[in-house]
C-alpha positions in Angstrom: -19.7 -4.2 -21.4 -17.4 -1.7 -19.2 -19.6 0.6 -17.4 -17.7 3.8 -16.1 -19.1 5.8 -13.1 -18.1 9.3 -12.2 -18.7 10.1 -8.3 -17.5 13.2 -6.1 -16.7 12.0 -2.3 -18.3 14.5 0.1 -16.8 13.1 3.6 -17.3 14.6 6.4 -14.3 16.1 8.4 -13.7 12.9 10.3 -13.8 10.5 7.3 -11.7 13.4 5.5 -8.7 13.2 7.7 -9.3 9.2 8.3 -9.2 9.1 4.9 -5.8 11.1 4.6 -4.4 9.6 7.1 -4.8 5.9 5.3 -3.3 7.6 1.6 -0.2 8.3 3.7 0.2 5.4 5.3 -0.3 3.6 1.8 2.6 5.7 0.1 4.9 5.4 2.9 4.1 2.0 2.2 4.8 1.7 -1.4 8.2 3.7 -0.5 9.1 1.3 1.7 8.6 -1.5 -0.8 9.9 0.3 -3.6 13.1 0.5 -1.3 13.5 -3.3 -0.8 12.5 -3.8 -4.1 15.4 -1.8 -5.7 18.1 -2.3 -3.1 17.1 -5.9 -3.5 17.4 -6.0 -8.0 14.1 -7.6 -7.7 11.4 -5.6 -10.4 8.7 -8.8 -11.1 5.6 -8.1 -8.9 4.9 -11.7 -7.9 8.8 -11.9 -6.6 8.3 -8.5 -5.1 5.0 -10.0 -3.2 7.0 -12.9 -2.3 10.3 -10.7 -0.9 8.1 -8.8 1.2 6.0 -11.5 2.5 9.0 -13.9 3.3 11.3 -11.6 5.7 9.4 -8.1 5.5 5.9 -8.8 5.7 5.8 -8.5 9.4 8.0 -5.5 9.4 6.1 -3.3 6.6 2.9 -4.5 8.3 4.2 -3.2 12.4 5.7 -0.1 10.5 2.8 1.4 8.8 0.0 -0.6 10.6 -1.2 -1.7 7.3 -2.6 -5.4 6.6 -0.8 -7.1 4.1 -3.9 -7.5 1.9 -3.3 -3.6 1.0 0.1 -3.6 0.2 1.0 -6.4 -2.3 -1.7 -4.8 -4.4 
């Protein structure tokens, strides 16, 4: 059984722009995979995990100060 569960996020100011701050970093993120993804002819998710993780893992990861774990999602 699939149980769905409507909230509203009340953060305070601090959490709000913390919060902002991480969606931004996440979509510069997808961007910049999106990028090698495309410039690379590579569409598959599993090869796109694999591409980034081989030679731009470390790269995407210094750019955006993102852990990996976030971004091949």
């Amino acid at each position: 059984m699939l149980c769905t569960l409507k909230i509203k996020l009340m953060p305070t100011l601090e959490q709000f722009h913390a919060l902002l701050e991480t969606m931004k970093r996440f979509n510069q993120a997808c961007n910049y995979i999106s990028e090698i993804a495309f410039r690379s002819r590579t569409f598959s998710k599993t090869k796109i995990q694999r591409l980034c993780l081989a030679w731009q893992g470390m790269r995407v990861r210094k750019r955006l100060r993102m852990k990996f774990k976030k971004m091949v999602r």
